[in-house]
C-alpha positions as CSV (number, residue, x, y, z in Angstrom):
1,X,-24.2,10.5,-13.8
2,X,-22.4,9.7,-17.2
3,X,-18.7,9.2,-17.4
4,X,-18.5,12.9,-18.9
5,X,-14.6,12.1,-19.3
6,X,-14.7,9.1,-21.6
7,X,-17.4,11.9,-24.0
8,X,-14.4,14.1,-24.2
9,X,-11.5,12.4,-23.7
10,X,-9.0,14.1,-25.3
11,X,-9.5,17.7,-23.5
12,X,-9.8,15.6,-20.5
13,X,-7.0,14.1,-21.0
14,X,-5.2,17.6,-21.8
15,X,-6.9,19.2,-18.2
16,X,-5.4,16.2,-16.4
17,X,-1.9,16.4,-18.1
18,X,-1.5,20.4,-17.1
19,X,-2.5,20.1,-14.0
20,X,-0.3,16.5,-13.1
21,X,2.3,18.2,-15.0
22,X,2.9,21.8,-13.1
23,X,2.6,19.5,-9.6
24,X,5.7,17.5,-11.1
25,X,7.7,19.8,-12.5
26,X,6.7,21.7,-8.5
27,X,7.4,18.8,-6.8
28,X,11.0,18.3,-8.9
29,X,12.1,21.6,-8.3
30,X,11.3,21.3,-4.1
31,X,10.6,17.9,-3.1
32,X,8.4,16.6,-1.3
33,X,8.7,18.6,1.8
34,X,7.8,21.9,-0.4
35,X,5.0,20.3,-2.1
36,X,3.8,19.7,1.4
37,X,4.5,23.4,2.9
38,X,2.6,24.9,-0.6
39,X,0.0,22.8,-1.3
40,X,-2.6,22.4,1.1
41,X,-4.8,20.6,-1.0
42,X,-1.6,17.7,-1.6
43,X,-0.7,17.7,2.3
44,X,-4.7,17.0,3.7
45,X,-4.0,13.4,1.9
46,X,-1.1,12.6,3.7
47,X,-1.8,9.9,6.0
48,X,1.6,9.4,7.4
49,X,5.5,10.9,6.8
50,X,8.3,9.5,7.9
51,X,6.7,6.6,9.5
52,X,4.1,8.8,11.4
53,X,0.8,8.6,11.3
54,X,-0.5,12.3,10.6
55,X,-4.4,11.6,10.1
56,X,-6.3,12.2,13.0
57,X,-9.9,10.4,11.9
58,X,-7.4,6.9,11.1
59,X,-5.8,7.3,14.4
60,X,-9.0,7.8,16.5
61,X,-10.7,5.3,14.7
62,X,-8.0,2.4,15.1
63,X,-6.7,3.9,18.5
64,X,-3.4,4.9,17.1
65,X,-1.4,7.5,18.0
66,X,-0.7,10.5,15.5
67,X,0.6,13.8,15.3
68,X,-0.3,16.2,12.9
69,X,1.6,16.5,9.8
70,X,2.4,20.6,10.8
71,X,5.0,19.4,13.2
72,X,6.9,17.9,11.0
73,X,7.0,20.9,8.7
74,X,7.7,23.8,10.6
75,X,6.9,26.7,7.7
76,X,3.7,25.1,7.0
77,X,1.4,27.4,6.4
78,X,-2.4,27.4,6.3
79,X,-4.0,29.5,3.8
């Protein structure tokens, strides 16, 4: 599969900037808590907060114990 990026960097470059951006200026405005309650997609990649481990698949596989990230953010909604 080519690198269809590097063919057309520069809107690439633009898509990547508005997106990033709007997550920033999000994140700025709430923190990292809010980001976490409204962004599914942002809070499935946390592996751990606050020193807990929230992924279950890393905690089964290295026989850890972990608790899911929604009770540490009780508004957390899913969608």
């Amino acid at each position: 599969m080519p690198n269809i990026a590097s063919k057309v960097s520069h809107t690439a470059s633009m898509s990547i900037s508005n997106i990033l951006v709007n997550e920033m200026l999000f994140l700025g405005r709430n923190g990292i808590n809010g980001l976490l309650q409204f962004n599914d997609e942002f809070a499935k990649g946390v592996y751990m907060y606050n020193g807990k481990l929230t992924n279950r698949k890393i905690g089964d596989m290295l026989a850890l114990p972990y608790k899911p990230l929604e009770l540490f953010l009780p508004s957390f909604h899913d969608s």
